[in-house]
TORNUDO-505741 format. One record per residue (C-alpha): residue number from 1; residue in one letter; x, y, z. Coordinates in steps of 0.05 Angstrom, whole numbers, padded with zeros to 5 digits. Example, Ala and Ser with C-alpha at 12.3 -4.5 7.8 and 13.67 -1.06 7.14 Angstrom:
! TORNUDO-505741
{num: 1, residuo: a, px: 00246, py: -00090, pz: 00156}
{num: 2, residuo: s, px: 00273, py: -00021, pz: 00143}
This chain:
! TORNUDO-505741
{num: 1, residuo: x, px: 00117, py: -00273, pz: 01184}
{num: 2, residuo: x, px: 00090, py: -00324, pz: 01132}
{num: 3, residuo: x, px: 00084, py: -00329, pz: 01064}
{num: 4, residuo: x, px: 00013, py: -00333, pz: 01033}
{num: 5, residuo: x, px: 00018, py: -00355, pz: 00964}
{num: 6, residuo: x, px: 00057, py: -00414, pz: 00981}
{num: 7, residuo: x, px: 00116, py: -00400, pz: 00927}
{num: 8, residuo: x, px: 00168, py: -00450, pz: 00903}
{num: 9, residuo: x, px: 00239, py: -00450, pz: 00925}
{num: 10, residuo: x, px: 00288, py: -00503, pz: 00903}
{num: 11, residuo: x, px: 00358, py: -00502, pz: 00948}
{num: 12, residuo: x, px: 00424, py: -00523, pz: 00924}
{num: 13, residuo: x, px: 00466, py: -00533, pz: 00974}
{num: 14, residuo: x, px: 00530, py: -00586, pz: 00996}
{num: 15, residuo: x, px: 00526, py: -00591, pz: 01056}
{num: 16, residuo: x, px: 00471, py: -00637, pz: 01078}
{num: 17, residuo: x, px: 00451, py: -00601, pz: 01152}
{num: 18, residuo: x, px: 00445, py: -00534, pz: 01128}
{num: 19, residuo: x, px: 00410, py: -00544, pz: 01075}
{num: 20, residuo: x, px: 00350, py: -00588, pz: 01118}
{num: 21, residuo: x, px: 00354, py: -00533, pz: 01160}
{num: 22, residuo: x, px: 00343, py: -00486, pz: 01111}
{num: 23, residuo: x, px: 00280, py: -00531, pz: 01094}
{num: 24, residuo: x, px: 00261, py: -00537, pz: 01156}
{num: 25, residuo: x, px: 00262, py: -00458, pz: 01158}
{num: 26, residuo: x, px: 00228, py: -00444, pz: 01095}
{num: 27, residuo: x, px: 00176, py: -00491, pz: 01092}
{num: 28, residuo: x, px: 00157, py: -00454, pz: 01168}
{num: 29, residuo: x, px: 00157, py: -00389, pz: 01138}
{num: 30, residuo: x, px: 00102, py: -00417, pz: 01086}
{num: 31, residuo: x, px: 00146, py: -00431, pz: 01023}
{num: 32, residuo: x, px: 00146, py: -00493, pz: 00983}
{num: 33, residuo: x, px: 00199, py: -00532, pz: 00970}
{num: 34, residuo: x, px: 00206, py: -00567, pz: 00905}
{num: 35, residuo: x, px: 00272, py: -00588, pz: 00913}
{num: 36, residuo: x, px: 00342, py: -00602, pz: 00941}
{num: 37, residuo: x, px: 00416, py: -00617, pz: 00897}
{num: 38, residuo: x, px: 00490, py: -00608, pz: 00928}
{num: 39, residuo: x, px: 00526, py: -00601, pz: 00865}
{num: 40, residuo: x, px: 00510, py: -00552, pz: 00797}
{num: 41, residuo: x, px: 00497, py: -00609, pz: 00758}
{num: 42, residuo: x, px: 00460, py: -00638, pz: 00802}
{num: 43, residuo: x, px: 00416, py: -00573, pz: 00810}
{num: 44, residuo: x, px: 00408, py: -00562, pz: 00730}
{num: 45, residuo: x, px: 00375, py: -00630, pz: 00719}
{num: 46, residuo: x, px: 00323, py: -00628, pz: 00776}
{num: 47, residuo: x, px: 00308, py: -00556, pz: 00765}
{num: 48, residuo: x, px: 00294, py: -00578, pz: 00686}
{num: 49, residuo: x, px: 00240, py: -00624, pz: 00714}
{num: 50, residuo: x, px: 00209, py: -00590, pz: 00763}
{num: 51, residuo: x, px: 00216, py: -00504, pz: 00746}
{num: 52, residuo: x, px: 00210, py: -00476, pz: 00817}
{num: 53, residuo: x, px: 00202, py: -00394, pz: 00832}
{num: 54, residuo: x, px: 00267, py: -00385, pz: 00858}
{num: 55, residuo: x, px: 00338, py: -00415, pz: 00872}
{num: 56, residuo: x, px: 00368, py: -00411, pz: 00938}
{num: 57, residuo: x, px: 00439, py: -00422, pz: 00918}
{num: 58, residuo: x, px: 00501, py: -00434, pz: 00955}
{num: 59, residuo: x, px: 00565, py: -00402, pz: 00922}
{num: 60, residuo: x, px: 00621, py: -00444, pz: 00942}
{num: 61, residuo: x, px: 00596, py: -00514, pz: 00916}
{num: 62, residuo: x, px: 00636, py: -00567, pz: 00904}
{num: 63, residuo: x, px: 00642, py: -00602, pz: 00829}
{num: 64, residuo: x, px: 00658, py: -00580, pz: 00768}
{num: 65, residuo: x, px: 00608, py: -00516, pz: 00774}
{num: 66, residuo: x, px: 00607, py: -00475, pz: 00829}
{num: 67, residuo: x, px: 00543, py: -00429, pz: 00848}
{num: 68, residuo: x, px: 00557, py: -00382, pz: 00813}
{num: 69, residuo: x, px: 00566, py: -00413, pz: 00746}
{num: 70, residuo: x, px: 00505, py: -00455, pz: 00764}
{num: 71, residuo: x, px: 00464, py: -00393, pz: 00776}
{num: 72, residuo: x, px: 00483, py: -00368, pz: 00707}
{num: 73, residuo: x, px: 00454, py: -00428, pz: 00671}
{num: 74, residuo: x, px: 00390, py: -00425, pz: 00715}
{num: 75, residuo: x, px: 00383, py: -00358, pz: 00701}
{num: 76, residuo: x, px: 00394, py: -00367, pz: 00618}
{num: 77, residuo: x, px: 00349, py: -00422, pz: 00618}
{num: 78, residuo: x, px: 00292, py: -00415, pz: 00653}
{num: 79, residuo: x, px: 00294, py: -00339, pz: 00670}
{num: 80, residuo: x, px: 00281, py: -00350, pz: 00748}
{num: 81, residuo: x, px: 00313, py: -00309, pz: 00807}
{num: 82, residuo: x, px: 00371, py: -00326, pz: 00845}
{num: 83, residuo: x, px: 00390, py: -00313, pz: 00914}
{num: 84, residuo: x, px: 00464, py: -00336, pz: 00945}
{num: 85, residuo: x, px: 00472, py: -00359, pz: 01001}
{num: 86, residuo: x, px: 00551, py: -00356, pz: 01023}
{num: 87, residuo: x, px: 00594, py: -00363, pz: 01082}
{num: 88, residuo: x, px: 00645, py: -00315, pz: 01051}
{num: 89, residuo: x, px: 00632, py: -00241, pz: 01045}
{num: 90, residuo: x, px: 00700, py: -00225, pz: 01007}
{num: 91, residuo: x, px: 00707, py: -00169, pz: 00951}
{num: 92, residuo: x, px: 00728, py: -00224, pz: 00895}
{num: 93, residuo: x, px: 00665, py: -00268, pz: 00919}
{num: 94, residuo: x, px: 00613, py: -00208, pz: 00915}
{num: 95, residuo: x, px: 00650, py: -00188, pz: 00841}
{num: 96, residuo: x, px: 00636, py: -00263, pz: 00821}
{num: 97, residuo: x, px: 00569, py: -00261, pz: 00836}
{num: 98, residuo: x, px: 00540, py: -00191, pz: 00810}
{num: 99, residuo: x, px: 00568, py: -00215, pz: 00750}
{num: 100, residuo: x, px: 00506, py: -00250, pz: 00738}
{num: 101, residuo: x, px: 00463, py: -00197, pz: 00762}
{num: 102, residuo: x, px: 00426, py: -00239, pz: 00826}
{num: 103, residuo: x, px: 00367, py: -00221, pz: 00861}
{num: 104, residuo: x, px: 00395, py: -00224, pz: 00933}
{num: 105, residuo: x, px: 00458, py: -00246, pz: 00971}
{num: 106, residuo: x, px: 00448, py: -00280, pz: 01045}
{num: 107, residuo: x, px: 00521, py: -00272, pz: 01085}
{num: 108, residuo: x, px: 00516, py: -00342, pz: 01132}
{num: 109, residuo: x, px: 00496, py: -00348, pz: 01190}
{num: 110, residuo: x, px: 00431, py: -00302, pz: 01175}
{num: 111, residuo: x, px: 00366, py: -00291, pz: 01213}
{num: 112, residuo: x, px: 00311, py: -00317, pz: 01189}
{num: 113, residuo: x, px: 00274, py: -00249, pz: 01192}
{num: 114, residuo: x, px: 00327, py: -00238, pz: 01142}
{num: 115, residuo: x, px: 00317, py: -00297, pz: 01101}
{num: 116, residuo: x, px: 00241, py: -00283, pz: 01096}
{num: 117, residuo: x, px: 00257, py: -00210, pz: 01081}
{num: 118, residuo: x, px: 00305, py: -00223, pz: 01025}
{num: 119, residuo: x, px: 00253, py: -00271, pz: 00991}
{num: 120, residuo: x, px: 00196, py: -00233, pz: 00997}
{num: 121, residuo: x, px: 00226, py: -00172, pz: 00961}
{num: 122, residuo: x, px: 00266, py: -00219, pz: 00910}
{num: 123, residuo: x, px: 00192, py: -00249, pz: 00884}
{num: 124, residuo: x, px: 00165, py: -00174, pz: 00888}
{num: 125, residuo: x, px: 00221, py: -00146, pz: 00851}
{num: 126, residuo: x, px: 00217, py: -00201, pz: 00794}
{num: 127, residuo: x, px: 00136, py: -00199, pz: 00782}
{num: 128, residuo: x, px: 00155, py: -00125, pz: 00784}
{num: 129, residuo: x, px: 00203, py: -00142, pz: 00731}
{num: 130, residuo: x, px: 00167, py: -00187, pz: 00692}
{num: 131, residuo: x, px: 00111, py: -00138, pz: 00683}
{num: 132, residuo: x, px: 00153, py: -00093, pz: 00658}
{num: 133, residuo: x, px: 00186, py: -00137, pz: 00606}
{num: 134, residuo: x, px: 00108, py: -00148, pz: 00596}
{num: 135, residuo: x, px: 00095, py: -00087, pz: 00586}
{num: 136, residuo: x, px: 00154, py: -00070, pz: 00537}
{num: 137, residuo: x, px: 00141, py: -00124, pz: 00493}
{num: 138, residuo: x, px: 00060, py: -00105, pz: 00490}
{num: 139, residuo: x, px: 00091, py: -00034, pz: 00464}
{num: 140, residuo: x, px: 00132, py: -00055, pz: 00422}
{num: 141, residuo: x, px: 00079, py: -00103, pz: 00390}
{num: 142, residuo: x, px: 00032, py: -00045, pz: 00388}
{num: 143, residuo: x, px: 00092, py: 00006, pz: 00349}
{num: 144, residuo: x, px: 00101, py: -00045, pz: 00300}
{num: 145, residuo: x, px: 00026, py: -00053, pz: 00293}
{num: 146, residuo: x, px: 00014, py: 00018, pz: 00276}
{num: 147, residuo: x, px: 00010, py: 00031, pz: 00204}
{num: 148, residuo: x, px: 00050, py: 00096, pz: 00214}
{num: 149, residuo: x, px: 00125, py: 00111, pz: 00223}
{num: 150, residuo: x, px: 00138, py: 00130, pz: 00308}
{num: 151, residuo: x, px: 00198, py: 00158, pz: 00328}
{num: 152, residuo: x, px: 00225, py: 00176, pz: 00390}
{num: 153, residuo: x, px: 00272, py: 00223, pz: 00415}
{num: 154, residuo: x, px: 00300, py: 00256, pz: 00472}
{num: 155, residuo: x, px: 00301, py: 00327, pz: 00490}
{num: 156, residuo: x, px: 00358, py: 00346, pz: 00450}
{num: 157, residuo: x, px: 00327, py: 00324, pz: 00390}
{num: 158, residuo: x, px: 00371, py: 00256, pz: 00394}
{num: 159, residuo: x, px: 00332, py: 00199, pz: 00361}
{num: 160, residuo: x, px: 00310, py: 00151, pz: 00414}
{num: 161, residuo: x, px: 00273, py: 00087, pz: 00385}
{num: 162, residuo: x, px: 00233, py: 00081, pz: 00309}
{num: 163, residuo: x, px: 00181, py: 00029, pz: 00300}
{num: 164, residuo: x, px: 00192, py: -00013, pz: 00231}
{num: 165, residuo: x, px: 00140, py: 00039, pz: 00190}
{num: 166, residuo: x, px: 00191, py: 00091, pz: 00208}
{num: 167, residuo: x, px: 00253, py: 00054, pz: 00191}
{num: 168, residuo: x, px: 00217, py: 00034, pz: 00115}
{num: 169, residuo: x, px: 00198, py: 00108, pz: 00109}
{num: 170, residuo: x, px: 00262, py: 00144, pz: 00130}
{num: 171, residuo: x, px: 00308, py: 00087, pz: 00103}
{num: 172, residuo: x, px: 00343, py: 00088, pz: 00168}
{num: 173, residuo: x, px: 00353, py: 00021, pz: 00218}
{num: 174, residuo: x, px: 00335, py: 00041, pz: 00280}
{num: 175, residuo: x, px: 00401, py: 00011, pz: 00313}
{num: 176, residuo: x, px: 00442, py: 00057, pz: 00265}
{num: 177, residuo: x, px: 00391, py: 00121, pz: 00276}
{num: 178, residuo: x, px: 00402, py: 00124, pz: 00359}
{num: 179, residuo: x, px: 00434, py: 00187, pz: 00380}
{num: 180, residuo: x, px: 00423, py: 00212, pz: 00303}
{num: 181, residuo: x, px: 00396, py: 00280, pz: 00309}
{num: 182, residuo: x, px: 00320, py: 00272, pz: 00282}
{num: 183, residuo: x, px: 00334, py: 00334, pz: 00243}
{num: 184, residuo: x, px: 00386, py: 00294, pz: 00200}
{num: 185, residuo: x, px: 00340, py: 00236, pz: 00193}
{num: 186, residuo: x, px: 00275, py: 00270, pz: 00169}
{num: 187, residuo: x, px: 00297, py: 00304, pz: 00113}
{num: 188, residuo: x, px: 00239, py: 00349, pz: 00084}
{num: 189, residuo: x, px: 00244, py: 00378, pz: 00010}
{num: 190, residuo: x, px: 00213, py: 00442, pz: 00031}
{num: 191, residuo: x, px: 00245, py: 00511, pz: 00042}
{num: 192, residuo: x, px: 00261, py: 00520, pz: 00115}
{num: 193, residuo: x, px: 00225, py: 00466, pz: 00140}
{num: 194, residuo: x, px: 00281, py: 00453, pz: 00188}
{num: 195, residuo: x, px: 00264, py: 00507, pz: 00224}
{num: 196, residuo: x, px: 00189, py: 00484, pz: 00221}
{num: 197, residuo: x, px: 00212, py: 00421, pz: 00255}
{num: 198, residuo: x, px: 00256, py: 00451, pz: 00300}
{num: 199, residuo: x, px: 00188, py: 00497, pz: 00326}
{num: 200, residuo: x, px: 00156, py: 00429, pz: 00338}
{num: 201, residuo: x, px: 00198, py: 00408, pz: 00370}
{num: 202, residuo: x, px: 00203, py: 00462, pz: 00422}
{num: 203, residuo: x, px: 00132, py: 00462, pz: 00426}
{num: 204, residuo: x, px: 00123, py: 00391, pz: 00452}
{num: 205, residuo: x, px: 00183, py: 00403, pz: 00501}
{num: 206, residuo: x, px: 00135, py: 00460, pz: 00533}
{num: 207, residuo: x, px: 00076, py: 00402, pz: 00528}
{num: 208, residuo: x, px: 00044, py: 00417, pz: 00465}
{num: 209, residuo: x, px: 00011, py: 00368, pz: 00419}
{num: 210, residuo: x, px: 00021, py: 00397, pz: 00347}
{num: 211, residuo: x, px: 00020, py: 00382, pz: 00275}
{num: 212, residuo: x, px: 00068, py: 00407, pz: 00220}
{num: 213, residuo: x, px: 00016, py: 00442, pz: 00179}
{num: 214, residuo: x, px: 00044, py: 00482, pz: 00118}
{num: 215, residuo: x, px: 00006, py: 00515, pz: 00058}
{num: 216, residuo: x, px: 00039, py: 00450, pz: 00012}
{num: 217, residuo: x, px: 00048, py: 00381, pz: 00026}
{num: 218, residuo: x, px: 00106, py: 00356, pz: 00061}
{num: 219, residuo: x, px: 00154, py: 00322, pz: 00017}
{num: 220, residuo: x, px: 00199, py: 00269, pz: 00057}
{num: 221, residuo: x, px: 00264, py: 00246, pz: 00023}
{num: 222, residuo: x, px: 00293, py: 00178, pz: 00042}
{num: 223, residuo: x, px: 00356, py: 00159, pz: 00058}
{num: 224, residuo: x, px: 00354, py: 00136, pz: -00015}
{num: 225, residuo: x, px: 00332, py: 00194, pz: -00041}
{num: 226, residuo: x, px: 00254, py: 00176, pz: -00054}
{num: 227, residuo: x, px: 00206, py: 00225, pz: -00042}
{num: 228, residuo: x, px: 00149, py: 00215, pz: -00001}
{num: 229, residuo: x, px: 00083, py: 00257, pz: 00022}
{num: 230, residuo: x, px: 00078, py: 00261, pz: 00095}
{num: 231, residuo: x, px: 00039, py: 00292, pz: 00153}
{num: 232, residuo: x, px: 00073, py: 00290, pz: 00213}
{num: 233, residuo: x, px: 00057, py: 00308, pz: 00281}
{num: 234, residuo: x, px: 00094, py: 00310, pz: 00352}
{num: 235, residuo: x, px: 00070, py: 00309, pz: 00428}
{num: 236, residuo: x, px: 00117, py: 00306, pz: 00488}
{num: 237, residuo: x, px: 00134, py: 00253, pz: 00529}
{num: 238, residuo: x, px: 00133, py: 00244, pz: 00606}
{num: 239, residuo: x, px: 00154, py: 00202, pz: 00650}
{num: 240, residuo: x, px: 00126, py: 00177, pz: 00718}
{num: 241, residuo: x, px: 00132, py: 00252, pz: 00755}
{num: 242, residuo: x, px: 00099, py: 00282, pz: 00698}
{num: 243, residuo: x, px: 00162, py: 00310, pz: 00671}
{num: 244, residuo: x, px: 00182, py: 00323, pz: 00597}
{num: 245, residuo: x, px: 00232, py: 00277, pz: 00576}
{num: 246, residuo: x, px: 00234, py: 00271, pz: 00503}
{num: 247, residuo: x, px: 00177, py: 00278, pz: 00438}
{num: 248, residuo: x, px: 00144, py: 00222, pz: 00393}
{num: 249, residuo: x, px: 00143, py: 00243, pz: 00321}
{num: 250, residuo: x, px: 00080, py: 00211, pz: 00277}
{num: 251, residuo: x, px: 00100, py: 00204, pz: 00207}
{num: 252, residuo: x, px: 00043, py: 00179, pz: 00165}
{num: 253, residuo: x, px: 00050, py: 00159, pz: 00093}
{num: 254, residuo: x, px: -00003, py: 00197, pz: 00049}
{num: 255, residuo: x, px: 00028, py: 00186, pz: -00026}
{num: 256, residuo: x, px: -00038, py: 00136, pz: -00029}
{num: 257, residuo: x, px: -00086, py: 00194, pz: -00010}
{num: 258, residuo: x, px: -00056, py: 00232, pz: -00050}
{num: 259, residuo: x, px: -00065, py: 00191, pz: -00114}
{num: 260, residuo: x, px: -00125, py: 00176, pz: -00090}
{num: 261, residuo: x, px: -00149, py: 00241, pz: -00094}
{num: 262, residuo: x, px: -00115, py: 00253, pz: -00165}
{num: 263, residuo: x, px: -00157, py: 00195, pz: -00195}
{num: 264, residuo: x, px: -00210, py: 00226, pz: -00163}
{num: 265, residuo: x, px: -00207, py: 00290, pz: -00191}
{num: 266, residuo: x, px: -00193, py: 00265, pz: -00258}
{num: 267, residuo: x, px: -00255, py: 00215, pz: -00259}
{num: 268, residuo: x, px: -00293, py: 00280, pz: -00242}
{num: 269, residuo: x, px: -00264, py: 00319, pz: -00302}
{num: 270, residuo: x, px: -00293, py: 00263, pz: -00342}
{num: 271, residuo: x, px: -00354, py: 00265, pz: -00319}
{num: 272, residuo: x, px: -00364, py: 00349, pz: -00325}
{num: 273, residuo: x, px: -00335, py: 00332, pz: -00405}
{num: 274, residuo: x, px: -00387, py: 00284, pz: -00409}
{num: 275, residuo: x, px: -00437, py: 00336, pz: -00405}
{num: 276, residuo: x, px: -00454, py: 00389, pz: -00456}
{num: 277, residuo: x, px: -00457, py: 00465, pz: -00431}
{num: 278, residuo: x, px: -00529, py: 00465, pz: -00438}
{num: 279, residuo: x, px: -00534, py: 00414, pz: -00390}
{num: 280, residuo: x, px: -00486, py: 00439, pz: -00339}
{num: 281, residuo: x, px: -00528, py: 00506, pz: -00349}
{num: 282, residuo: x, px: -00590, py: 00461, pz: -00325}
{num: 283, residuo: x, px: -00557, py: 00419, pz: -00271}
{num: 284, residuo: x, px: -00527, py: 00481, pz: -00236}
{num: 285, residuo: x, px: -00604, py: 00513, pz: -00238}
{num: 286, residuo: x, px: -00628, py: 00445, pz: -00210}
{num: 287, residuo: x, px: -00575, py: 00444, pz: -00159}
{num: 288, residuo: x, px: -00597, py: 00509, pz: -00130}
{num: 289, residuo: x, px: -00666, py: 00485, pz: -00137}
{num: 290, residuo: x, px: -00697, py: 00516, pz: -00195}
{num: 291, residuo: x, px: -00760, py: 00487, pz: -00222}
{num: 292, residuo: x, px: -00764, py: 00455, pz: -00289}
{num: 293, residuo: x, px: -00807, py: 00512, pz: -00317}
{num: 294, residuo: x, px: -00770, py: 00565, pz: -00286}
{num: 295, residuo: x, px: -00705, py: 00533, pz: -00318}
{num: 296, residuo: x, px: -00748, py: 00529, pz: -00380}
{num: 297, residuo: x, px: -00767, py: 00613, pz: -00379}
{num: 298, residuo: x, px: -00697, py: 00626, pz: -00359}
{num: 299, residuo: x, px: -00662, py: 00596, pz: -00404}
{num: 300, residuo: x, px: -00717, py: 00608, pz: -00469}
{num: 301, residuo: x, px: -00728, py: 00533, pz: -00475}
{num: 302, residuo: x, px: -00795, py: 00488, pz: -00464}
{num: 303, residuo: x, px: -00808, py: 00444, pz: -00399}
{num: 304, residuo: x, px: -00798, py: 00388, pz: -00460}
{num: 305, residuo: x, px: -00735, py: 00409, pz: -00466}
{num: 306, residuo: x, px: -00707, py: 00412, pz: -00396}
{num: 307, residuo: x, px: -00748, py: 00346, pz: -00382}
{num: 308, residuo: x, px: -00698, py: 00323, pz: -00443}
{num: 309, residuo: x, px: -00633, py: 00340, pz: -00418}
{num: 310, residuo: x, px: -00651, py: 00317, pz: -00349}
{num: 311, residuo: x, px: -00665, py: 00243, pz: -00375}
{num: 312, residuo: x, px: -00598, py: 00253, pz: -00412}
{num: 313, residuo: x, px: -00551, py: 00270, pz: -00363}
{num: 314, residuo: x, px: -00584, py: 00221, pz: -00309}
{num: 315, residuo: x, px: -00566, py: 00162, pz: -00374}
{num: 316, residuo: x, px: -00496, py: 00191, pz: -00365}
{num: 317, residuo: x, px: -00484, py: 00189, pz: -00287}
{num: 318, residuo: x, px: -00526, py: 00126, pz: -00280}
{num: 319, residuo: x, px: -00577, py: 00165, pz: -00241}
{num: 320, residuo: x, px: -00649, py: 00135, pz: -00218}
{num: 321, residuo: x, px: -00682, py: 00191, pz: -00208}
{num: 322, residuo: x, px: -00671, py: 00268, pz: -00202}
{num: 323, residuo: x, px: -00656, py: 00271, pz: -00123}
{num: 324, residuo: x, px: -00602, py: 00230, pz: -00142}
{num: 325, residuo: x, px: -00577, py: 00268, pz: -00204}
{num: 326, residuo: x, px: -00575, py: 00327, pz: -00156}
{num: 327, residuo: x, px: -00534, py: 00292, pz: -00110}
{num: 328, residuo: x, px: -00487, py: 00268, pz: -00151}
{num: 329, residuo: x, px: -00475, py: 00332, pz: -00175}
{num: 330, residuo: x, px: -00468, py: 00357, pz: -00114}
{num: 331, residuo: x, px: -00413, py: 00301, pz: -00081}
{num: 332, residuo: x, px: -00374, py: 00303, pz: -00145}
{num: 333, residuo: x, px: -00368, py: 00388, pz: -00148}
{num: 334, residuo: x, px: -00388, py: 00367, pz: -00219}
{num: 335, residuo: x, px: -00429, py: 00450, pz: -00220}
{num: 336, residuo: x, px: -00410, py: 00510, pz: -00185}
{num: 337, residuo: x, px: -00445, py: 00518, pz: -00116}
């Protein structure tokens, strides 16, 4: 029964033979001890010097702070775990002290099986902690990372969370949009696209990973009434028994693809006006691999000719050679295929 990784314990305690024998006890179980103060004040300005891993604190101390009050201030400043230690086991006592949420509470005289017992699972029970509070904040640094809008909800289709994407797209805080239905906070401008949502919803609920896919683009509108095109997709959530406990909602922002692809189309259009009809004629033959003199008997013109336009329309598209021409054509849909 000894601890192996030798962590720090700092006692505050008034009277002066319990707490060397709680030294005494501690340092024989394999624990370090940083540190000893009989009064809160004391306690807070040793403790500010010298952090320990834990605080074995005695309730009923004597000063101007008690333990209790003293544990509070540990606990707000330096985020470590406290255990009280206490002669007195009355209702009003325990109240006082699970006020401020300790991680054990040592009735005296204990055992010291129980003393190594309670601070053994204390330190397990805040790494545990503190990974989790890791954890949490790694996730929520990775939601607000993500360039699209996340929300959360539960399995009645009450919002949940919304990472800061969400919130700009839907115009809704996410403090304010908790316990919203998400069907009131997405508000899509096409005809019965609640239902649509409503479907993926279920689906995810029965473990599906789906996207809202509709003949035309989804058209968000914001809490302020802009309009926004969207693809959004849902999968379920589970928690640790593999249980269905709620749906995440993907909402990605594609107005920028989407004028995207308009200047893209209409830089195309220019470049099929730039060419004459003759031209196209000949770049839709050479696109389906015709040969210059078979473009030249099909279409009653000489190999001259042909030769002609081709030097022409590569000038226009800034083409180095034919291969390219072709391909151009090709990419850019500016011929039939």
């Amino acid at each position: 029964m000894v601890n192996m990784n030798s962590e720090k314990v700092f006692i505050v305690e008034d009277e002066v033979i319990v707490a060397e024998s709680l030294n005494d006890q501690l340092q024989s179980l394999g624990y370090t001890v940083v540190g000893q103060a009989t009064s809160g004040e004391e306690a807070l300005q040793k403790i500010k010097k010298n952090v320990p891993d834990l605080v074995l604190m005695d309730i009923m101390l004597k000063g101007v702070m008690d333990g209790v009050e003293t544990a509070k201030e540990v606990r707000d400043l330096h985020g470590i775990p406290v255990v009280f230690l206490s002669a007195y086991s009355d209702s009003e006592t325990l109240q006082r002290a699970k006020l401020i949420e300790p991680f054990g509470y040592l009735i005296k005289p204990y055992k010291v099986r129980e003393l190594f017992t309670t601070l053994e699972i204390t330190f397990y029970k805040h790494r545990m902690e503190k990974l989790i509070r890791d954890n949490e904040r790694h996730l929520k640094t990775l939601l607000r990372s993500i360039g699209d809008g996340v929300i959360t909800i539960g399995t009645e289709g009450q919002i949940t969370s919304m990472n800061p994407v969400a919130e700009k797209l839907t115009g809704w805080n996410e403090s304010e949009s908790k316990q919203e239905n998400v069907l009131d906070i997405l508000q899509l401008e096409e005809t019965g696209v609640k239902t649509l949502l409503t479907d993926l919803i279920a689906k995810t609920l029965v473990g599906e990973t789906v996207s809202c896919l509709v003949e035309d683009e989804l058209i968000l509108v914001n809490r302020e009434g802009k309009k926004i095109a969207v693809d959004i997709s849902a999968a379920p959530i589970r928690n640790d028994d593999e249980k269905i406990v709620g749906s995440v909602f993907t909402v990605r922002d594609i107005s920028p693809r989407k004028q995207a692809e308009i200047e893209l189309s209409e830089a195309r259009q220019m470049l099929r006006n730039s060419l004459t009809p003759r031209e196209k004629e000949i770049l839709h033959m050479m696109v389906k691999g015709t040969r210059t003199k078979e473009i030249a008997y099909d279409l009653n013109i000489s190999s001259r000719t042909v030769e002609a336009h081709r030097k022409n329309m590569m000038e226009k598209l800034n083409a180095e050679d034919m291969t390219m021409l072709v391909s151009f054509a090709v990419t850019h849909k500016l011929v039939p295929l």
